[in-house]
PDB file of N, CA, C, O and CB in Angstrom:
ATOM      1  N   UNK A   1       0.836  -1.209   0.000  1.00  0.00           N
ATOM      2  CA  UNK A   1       0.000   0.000   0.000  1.00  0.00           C
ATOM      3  C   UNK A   1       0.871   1.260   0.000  1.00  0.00           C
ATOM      4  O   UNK A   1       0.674   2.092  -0.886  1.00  0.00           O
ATOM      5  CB  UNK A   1      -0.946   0.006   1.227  1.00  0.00           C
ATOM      6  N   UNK A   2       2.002   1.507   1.101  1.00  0.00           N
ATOM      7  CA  UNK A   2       2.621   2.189   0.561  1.00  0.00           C
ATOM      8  C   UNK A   2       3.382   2.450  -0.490  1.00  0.00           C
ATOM      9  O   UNK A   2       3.591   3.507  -1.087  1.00  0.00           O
ATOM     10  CB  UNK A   2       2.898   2.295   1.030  1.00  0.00           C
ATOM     11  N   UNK A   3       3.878   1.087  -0.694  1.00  0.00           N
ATOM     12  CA  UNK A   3       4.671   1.152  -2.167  1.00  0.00           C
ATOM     13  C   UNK A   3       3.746   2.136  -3.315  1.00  0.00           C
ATOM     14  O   UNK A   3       4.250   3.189  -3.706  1.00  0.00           O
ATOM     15  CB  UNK A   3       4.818  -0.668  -2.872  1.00  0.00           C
ATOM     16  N   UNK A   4       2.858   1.859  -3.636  1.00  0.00           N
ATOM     17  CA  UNK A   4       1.761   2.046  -4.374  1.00  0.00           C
ATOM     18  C   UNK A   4       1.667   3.640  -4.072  1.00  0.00           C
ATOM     19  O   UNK A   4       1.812   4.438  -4.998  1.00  0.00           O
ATOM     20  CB  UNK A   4       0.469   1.057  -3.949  1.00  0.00           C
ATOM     21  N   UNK A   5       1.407   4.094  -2.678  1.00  0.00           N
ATOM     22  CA  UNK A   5       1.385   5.813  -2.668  1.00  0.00           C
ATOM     23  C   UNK A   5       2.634   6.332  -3.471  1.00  0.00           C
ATOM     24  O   UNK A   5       2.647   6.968  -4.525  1.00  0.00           O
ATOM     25  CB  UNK A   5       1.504   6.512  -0.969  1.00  0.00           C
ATOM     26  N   UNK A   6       3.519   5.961  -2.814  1.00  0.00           N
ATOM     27  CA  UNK A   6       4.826   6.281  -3.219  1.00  0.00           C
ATOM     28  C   UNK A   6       5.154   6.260  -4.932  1.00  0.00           C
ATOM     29  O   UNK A   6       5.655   7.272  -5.422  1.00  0.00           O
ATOM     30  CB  UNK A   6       5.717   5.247  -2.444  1.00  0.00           C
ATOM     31  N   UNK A   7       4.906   5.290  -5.651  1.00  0.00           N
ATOM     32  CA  UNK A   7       4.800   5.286  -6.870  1.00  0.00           C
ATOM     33  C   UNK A   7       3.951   6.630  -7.662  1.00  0.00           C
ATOM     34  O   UNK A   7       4.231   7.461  -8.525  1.00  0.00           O
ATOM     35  CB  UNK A   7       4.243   4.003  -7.050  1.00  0.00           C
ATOM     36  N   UNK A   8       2.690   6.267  -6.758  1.00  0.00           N
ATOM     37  CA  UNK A   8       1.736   7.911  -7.230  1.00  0.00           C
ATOM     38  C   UNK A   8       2.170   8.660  -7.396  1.00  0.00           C
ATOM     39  O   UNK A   8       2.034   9.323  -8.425  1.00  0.00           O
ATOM     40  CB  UNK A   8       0.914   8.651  -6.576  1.00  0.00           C
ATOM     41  N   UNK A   9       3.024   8.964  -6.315  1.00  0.00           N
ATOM     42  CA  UNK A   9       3.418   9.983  -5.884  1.00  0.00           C
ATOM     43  C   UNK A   9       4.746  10.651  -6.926  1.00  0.00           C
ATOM     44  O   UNK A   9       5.054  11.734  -7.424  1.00  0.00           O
ATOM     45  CB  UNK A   9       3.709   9.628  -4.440  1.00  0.00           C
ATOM     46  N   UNK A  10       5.150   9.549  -6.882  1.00  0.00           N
ATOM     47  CA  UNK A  10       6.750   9.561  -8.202  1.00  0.00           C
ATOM     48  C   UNK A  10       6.195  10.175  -9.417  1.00  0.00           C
ATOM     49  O   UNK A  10       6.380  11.341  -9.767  1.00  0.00           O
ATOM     50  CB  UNK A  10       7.494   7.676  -8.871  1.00  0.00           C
ATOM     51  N   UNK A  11       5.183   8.883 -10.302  1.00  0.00           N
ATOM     52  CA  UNK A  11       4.531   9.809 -11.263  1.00  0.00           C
ATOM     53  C   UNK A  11       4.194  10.955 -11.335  1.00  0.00           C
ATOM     54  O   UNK A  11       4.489  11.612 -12.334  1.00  0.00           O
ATOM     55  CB  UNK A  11       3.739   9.555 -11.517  1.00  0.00           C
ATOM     56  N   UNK A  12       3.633  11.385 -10.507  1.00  0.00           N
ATOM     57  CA  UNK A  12       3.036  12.694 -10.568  1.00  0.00           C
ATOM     58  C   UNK A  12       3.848  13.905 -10.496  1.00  0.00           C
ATOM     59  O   UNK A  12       3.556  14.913 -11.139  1.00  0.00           O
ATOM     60  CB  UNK A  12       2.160  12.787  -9.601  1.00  0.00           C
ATOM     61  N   UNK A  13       5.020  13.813  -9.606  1.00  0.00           N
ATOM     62  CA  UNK A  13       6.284  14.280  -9.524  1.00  0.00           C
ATOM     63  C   UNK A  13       6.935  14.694 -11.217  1.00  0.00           C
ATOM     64  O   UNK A  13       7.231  15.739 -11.797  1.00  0.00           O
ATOM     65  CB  UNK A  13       7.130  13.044  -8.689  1.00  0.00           C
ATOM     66  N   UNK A  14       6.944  12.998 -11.612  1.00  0.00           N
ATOM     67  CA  UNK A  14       7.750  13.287 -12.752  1.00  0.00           C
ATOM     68  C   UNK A  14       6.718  13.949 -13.801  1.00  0.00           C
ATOM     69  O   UNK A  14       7.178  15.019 -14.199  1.00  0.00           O
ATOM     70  CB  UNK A  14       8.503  11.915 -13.318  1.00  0.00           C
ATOM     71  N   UNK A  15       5.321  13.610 -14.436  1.00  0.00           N
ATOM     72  CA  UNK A  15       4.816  14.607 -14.709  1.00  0.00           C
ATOM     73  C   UNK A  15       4.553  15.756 -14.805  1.00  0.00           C
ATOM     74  O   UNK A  15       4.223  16.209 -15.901  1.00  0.00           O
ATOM     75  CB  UNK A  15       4.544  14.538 -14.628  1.00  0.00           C
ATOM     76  N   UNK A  16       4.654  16.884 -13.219  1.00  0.00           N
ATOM     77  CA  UNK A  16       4.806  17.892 -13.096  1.00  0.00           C
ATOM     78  C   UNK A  16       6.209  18.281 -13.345  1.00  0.00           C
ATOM     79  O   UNK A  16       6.461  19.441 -13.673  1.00  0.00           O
ATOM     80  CB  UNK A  16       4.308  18.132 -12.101  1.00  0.00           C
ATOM     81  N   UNK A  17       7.380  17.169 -13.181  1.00  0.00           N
ATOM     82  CA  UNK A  17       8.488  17.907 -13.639  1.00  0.00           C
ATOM     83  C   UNK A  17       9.244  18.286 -15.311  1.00  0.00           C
ATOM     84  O   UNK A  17      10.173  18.963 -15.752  1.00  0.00           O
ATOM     85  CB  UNK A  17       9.326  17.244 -12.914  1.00  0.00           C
ATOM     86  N   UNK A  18       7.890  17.131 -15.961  1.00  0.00           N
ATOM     87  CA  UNK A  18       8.122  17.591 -17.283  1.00  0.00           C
ATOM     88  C   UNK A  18       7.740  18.619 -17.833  1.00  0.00           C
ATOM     89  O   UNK A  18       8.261  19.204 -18.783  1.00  0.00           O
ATOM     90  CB  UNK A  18       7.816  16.929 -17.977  1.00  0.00           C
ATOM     91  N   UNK A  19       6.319  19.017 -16.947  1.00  0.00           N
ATOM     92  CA  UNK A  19       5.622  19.958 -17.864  1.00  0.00           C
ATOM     93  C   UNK A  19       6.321  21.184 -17.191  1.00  0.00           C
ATOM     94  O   UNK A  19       6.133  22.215 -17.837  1.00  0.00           O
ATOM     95  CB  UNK A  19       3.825  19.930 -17.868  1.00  0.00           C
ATOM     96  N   UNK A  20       7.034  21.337 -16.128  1.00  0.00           N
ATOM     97  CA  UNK A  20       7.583  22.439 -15.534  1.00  0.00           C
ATOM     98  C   UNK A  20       9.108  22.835 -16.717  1.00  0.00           C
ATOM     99  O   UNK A  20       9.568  23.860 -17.221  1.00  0.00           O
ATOM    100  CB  UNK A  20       7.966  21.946 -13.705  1.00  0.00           C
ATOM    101  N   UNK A  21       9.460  21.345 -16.732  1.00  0.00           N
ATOM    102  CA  UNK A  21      10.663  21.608 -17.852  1.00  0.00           C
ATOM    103  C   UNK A  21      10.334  22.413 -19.325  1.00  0.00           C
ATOM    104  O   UNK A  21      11.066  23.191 -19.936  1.00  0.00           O
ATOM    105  CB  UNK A  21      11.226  20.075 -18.307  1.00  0.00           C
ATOM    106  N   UNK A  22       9.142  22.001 -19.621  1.00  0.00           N
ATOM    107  CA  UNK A  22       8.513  22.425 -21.333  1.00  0.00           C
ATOM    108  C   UNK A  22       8.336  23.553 -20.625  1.00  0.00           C
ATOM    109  O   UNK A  22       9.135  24.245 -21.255  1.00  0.00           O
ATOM    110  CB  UNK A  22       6.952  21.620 -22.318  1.00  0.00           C
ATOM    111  N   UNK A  23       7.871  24.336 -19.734  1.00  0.00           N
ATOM    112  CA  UNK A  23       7.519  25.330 -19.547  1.00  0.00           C
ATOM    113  C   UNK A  23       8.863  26.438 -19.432  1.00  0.00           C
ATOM    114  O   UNK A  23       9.002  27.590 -19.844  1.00  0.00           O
ATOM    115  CB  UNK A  23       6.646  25.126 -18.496  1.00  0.00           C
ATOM    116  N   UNK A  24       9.652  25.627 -18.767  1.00  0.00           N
ATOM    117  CA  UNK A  24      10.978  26.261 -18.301  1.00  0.00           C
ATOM    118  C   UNK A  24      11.621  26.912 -19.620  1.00  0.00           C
ATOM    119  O   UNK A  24      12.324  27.922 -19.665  1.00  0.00           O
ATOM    120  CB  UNK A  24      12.047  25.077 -17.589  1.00  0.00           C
ATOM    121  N   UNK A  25      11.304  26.275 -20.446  1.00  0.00           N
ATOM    122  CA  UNK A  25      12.118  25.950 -22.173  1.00  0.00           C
ATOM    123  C   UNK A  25      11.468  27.216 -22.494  1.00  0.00           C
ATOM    124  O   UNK A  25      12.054  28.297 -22.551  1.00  0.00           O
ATOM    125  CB  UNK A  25      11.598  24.274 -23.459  1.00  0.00           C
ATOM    126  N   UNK A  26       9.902  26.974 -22.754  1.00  0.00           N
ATOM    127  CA  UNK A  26       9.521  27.871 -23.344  1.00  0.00           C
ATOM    128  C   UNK A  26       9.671  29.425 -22.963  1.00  0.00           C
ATOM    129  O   UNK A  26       9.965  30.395 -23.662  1.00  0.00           O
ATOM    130  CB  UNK A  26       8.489  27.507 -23.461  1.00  0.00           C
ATOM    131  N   UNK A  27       9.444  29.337 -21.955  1.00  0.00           N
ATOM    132  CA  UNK A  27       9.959  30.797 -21.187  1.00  0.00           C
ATOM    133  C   UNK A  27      11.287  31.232 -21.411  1.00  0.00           C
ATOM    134  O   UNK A  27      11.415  32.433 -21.648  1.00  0.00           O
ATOM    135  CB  UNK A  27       9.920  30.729 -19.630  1.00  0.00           C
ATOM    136  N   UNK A  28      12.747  30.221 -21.383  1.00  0.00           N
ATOM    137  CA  UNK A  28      13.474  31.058 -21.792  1.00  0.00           C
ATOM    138  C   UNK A  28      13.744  30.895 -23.054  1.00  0.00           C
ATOM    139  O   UNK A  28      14.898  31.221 -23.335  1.00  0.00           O
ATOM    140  CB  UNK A  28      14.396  31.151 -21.142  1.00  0.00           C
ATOM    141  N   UNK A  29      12.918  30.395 -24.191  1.00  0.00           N
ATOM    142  CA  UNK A  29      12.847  31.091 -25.538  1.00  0.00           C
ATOM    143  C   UNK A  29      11.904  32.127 -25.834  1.00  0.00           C
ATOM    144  O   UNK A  29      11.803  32.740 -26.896  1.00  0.00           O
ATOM    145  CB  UNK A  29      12.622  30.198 -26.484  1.00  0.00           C
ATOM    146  N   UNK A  30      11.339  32.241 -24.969  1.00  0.00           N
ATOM    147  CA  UNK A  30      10.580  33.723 -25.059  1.00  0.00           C
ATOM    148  C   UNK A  30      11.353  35.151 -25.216  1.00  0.00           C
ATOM    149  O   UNK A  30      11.393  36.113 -25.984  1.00  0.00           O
ATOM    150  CB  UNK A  30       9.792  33.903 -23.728  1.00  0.00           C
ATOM    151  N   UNK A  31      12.037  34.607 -23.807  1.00  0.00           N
ATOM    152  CA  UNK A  31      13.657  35.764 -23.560  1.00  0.00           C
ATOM    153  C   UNK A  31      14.021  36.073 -24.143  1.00  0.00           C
ATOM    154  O   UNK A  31      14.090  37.266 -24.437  1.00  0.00           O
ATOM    155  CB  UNK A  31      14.818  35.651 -23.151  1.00  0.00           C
ATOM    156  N   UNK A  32      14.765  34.610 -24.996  1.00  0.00           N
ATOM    157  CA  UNK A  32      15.997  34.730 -26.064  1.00  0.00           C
ATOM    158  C   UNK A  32      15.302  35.309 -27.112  1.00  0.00           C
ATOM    159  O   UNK A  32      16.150  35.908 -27.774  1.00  0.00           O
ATOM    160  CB  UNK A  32      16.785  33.301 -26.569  1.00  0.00           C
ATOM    161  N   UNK A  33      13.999  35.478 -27.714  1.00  0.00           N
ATOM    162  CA  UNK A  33      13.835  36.257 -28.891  1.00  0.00           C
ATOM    163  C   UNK A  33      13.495  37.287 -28.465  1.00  0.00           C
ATOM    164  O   UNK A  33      13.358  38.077 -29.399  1.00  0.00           O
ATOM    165  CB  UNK A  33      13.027  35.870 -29.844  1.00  0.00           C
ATOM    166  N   UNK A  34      13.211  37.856 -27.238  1.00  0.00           N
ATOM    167  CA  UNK A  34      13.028  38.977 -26.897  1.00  0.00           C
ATOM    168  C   UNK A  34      13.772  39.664 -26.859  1.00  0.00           C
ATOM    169  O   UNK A  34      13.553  40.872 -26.947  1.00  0.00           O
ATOM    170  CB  UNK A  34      12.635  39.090 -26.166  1.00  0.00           C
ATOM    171  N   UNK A  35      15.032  39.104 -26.700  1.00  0.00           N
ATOM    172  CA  UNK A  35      16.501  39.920 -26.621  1.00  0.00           C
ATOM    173  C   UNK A  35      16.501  40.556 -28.095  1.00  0.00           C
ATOM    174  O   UNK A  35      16.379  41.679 -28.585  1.00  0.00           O
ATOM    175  CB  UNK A  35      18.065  38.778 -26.323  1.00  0.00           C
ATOM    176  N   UNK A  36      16.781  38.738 -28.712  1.00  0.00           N
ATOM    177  CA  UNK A  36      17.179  39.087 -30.471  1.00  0.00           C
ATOM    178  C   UNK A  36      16.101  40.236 -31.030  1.00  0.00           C
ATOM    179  O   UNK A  36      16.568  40.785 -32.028  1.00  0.00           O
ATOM    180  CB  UNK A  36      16.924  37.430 -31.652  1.00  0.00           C
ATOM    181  N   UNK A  37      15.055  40.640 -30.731  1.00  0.00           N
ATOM    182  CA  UNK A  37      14.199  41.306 -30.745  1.00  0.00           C
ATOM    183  C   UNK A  37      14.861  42.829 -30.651  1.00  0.00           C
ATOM    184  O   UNK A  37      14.474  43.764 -31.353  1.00  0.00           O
ATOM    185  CB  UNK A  37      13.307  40.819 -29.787  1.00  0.00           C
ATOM    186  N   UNK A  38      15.686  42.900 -29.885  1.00  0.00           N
ATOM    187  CA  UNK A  38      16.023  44.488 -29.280  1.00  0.00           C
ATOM    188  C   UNK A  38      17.138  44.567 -29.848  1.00  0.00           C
ATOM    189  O   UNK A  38      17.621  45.699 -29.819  1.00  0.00           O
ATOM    190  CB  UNK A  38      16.166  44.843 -27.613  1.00  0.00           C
ATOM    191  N   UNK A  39      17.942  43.522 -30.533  1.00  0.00           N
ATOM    192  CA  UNK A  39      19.046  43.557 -32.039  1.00  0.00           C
ATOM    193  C   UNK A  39      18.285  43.038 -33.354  1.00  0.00           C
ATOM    194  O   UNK A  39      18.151  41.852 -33.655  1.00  0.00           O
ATOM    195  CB  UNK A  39      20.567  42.341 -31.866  1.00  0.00           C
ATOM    196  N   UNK A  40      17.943  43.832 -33.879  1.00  0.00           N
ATOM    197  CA  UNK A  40      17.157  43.110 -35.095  1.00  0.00           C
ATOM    198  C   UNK A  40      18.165  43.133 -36.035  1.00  0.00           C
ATOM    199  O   UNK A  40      17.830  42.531 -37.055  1.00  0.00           O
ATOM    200  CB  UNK A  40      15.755  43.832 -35.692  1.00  0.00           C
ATOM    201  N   UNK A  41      19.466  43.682 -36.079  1.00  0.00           N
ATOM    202  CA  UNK A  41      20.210  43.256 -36.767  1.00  0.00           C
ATOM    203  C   UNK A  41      21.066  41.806 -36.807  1.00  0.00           C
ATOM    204  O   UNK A  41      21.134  41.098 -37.812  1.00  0.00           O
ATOM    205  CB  UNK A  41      20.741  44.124 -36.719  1.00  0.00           C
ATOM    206  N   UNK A  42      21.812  41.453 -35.296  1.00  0.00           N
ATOM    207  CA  UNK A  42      21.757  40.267 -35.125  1.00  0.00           C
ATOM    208  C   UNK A  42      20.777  38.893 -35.456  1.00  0.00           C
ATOM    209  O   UNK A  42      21.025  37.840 -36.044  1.00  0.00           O
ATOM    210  CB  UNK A  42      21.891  40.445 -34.217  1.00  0.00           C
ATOM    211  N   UNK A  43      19.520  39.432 -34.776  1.00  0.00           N
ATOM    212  CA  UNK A  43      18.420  39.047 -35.433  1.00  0.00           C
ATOM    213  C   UNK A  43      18.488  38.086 -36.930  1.00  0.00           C
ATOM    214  O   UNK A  43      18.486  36.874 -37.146  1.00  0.00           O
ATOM    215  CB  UNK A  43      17.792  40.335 -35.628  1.00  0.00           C
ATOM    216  N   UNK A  44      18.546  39.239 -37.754  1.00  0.00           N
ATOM    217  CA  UNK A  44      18.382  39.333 -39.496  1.00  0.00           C
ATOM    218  C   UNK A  44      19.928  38.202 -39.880  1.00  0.00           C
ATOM    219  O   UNK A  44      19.911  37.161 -40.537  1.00  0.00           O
ATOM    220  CB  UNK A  44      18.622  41.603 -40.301  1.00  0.00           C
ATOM    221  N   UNK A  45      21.399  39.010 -39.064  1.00  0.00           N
ATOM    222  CA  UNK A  45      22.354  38.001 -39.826  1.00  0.00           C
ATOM    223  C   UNK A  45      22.024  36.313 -39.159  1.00  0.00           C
ATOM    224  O   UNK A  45      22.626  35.447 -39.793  1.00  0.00           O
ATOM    225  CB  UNK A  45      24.217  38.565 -39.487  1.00  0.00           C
ATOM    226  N   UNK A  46      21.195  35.807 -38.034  1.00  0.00           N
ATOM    227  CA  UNK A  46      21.323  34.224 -37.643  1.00  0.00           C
ATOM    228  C   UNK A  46      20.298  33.733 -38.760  1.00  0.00           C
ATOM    229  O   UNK A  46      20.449  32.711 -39.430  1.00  0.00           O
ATOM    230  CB  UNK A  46      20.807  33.741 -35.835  1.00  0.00           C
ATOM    231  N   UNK A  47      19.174  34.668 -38.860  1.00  0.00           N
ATOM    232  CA  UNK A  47      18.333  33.686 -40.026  1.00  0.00           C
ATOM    233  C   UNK A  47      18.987  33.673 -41.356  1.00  0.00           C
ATOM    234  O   UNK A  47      19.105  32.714 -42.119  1.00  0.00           O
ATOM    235  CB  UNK A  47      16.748  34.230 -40.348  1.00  0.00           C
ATOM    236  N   UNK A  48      19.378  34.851 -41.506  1.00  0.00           N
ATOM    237  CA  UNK A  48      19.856  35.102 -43.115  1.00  0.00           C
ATOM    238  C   UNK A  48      21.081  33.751 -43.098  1.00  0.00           C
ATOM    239  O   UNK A  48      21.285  33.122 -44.136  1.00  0.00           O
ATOM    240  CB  UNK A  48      20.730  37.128 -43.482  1.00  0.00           C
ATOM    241  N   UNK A  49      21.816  33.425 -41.833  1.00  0.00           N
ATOM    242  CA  UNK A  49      22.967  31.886 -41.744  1.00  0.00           C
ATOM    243  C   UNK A  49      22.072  30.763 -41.570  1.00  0.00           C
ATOM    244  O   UNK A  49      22.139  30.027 -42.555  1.00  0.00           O
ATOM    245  CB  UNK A  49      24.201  31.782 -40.231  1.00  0.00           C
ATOM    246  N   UNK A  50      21.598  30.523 -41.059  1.00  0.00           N
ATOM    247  CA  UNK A  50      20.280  29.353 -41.179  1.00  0.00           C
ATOM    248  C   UNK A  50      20.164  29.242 -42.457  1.00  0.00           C
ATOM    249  O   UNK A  50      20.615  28.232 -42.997  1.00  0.00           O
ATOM    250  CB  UNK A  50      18.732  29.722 -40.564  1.00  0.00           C
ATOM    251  N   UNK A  51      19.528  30.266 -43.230  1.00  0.00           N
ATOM    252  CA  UNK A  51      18.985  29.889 -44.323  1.00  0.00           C
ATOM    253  C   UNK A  51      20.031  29.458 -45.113  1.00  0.00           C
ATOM    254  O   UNK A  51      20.138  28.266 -45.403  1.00  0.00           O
ATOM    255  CB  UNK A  51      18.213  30.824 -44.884  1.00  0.00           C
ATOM    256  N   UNK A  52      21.093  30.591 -45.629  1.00  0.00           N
ATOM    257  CA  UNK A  52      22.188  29.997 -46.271  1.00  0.00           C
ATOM    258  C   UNK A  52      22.659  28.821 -45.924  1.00  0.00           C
ATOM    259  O   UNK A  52      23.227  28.236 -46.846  1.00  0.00           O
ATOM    260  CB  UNK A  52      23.115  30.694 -46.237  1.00  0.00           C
ATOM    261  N   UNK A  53      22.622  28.254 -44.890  1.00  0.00           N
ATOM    262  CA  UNK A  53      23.544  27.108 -44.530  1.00  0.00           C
ATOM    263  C   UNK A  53      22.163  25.738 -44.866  1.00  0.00           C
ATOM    264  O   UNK A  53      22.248  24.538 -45.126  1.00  0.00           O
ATOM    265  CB  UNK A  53      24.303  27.306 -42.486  1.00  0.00           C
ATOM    266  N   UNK A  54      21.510  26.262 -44.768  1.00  0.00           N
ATOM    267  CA  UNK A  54      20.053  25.208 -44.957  1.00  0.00           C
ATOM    268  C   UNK A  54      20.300  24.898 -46.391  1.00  0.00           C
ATOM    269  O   UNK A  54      20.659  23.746 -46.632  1.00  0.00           O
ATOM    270  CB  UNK A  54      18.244  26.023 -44.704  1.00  0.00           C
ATOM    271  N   UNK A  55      20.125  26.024 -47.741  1.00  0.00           N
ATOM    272  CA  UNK A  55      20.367  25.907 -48.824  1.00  0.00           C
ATOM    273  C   UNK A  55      21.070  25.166 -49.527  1.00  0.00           C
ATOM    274  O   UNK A  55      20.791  24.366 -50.420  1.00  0.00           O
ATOM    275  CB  UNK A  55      20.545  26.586 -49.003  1.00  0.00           C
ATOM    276  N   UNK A  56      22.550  25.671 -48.797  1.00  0.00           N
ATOM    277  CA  UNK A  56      23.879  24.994 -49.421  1.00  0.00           C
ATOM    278  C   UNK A  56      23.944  23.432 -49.032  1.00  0.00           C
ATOM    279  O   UNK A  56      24.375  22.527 -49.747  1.00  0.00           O
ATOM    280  CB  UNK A  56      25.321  25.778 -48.802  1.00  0.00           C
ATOM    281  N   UNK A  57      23.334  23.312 -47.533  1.00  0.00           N
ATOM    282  CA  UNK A  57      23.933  21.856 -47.548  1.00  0.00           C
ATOM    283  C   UNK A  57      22.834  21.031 -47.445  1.00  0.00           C
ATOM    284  O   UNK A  57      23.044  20.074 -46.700  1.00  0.00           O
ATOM    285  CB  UNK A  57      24.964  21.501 -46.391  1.00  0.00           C
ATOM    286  N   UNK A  58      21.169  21.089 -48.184  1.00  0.00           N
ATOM    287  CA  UNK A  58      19.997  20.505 -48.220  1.00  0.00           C
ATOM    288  C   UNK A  58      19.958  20.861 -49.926  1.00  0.00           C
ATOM    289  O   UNK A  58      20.152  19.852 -50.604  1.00  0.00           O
ATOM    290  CB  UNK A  58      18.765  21.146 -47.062  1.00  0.00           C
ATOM    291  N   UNK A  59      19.784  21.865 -50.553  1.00  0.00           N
ATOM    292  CA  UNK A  59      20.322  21.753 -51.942  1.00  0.00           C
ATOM    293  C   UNK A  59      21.225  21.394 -52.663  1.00  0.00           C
ATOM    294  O   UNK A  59      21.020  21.063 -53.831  1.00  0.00           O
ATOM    295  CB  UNK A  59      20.383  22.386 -52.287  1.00  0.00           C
ATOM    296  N   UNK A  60      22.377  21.390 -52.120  1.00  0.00           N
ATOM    297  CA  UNK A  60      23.707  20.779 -52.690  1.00  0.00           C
ATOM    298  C   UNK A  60      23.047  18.996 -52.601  1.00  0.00           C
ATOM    299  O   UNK A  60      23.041  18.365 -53.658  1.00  0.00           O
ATOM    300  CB  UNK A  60      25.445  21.247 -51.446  1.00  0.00           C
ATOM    301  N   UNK A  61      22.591  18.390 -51.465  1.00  0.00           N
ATOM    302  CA  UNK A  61      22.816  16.973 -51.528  1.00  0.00           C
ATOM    303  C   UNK A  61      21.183  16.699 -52.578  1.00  0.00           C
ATOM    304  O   UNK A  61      20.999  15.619 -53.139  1.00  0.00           O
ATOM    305  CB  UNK A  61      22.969  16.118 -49.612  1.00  0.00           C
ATOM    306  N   UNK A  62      20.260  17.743 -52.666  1.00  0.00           N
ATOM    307  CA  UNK A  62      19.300  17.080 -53.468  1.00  0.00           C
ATOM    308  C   UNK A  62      19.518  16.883 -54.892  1.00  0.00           C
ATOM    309  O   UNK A  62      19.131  15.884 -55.499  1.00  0.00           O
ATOM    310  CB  UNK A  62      18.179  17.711 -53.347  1.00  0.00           C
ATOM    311  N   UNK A  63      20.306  18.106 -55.541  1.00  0.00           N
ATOM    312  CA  UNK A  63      21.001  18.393 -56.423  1.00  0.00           C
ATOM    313  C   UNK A  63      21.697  17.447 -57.419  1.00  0.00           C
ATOM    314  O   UNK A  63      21.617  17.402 -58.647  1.00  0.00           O
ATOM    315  CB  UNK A  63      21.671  19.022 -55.885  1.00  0.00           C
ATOM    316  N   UNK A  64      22.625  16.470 -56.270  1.00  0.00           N
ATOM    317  CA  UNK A  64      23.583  15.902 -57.360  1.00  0.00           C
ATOM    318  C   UNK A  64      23.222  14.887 -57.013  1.00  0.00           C
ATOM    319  O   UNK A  64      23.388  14.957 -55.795  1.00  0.00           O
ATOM    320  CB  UNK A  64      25.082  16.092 -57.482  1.00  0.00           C
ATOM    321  N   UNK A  65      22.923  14.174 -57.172  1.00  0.00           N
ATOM    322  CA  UNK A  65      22.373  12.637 -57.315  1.00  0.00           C
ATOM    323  C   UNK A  65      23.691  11.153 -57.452  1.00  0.00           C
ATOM    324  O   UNK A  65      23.683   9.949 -57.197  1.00  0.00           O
ATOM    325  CB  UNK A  65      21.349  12.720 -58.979  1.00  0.00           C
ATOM    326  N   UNK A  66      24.692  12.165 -58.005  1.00  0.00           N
ATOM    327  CA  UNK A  66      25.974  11.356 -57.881  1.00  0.00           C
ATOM    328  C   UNK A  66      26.596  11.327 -56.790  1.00  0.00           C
ATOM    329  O   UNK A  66      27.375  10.380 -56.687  1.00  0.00           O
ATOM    330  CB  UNK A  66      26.879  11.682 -58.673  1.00  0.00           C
ATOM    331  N   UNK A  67      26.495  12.529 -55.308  1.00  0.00           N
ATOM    332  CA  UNK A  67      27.198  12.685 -54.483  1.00  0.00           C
ATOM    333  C   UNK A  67      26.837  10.937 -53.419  1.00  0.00           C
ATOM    334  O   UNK A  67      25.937  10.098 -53.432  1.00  0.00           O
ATOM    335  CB  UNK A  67      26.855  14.328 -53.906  1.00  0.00           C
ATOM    336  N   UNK A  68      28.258  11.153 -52.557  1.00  0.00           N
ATOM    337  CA  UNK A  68      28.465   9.850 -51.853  1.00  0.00           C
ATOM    338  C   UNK A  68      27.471   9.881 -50.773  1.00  0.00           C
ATOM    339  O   UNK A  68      27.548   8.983 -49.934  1.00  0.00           O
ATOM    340  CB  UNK A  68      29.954   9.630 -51.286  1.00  0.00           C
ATOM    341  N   UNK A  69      26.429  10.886 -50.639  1.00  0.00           N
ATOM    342  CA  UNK A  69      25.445  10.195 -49.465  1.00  0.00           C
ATOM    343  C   UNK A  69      24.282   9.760 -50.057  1.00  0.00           C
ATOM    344  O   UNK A  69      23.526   9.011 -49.439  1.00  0.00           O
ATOM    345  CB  UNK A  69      24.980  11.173 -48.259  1.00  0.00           C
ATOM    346  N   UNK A  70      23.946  10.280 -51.616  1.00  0.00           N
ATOM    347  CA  UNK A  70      23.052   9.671 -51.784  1.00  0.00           C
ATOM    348  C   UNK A  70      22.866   8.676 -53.380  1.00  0.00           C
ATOM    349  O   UNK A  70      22.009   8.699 -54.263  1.00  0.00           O
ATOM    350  CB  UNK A  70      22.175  10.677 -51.469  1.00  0.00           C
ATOM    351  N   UNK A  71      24.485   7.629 -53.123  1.00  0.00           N
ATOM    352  CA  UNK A  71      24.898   7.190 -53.975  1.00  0.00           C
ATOM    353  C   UNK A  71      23.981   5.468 -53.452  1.00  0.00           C
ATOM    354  O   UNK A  71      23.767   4.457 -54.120  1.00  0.00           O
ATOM    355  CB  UNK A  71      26.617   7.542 -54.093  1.00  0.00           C
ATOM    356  N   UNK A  72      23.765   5.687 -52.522  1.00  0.00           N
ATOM    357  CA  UNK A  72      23.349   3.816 -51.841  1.00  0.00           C
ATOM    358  C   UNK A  72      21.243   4.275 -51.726  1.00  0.00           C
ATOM    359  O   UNK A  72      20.525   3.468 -51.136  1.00  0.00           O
ATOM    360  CB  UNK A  72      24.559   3.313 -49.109  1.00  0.00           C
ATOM    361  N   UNK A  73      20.883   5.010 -52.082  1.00  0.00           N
ATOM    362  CA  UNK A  73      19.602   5.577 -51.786  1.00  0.00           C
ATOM    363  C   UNK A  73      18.925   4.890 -52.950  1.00  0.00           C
ATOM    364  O   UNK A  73      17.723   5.062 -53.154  1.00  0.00           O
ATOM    365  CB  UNK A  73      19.507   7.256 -51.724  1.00  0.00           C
TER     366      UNK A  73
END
């Protein structure tokens, strides 16, 4: 019987400590764009590198059909 509270008790623990974690997350990505927010220049150069870097190395491999990763596909 106690075992059994105790278990409850764990779950529920770890439940609340996930959703406290997702919450934790989300809050400090709230921050972090709130910051990038108050540099919109910084801002502008991480997406404008995302994207470029998304391009070059997700277009480059769709591209060539000969390259070595998607030579066994």
């Amino acid at each position: 019987m106690l075992l059994q509270k105790l278990l409850r008790a764990f779950m529920f623990s770890s439940i609340l400590g996930m959703f406290g974690g997702l919450f934790a997350s989300l809050v400090l990505m709230a921050v972090g764009l709130y910051q990038l927010a108050s540099y919109p220049v910084l801002a502008v150069a991480i997406a404008v590198t995302v994207f470029v870097v998304r391009v070059f190395v997700v277009g480059y491999d769709n591209s060539t059909p000969d390259s070595p990763s998607n030579a066994n596909a």
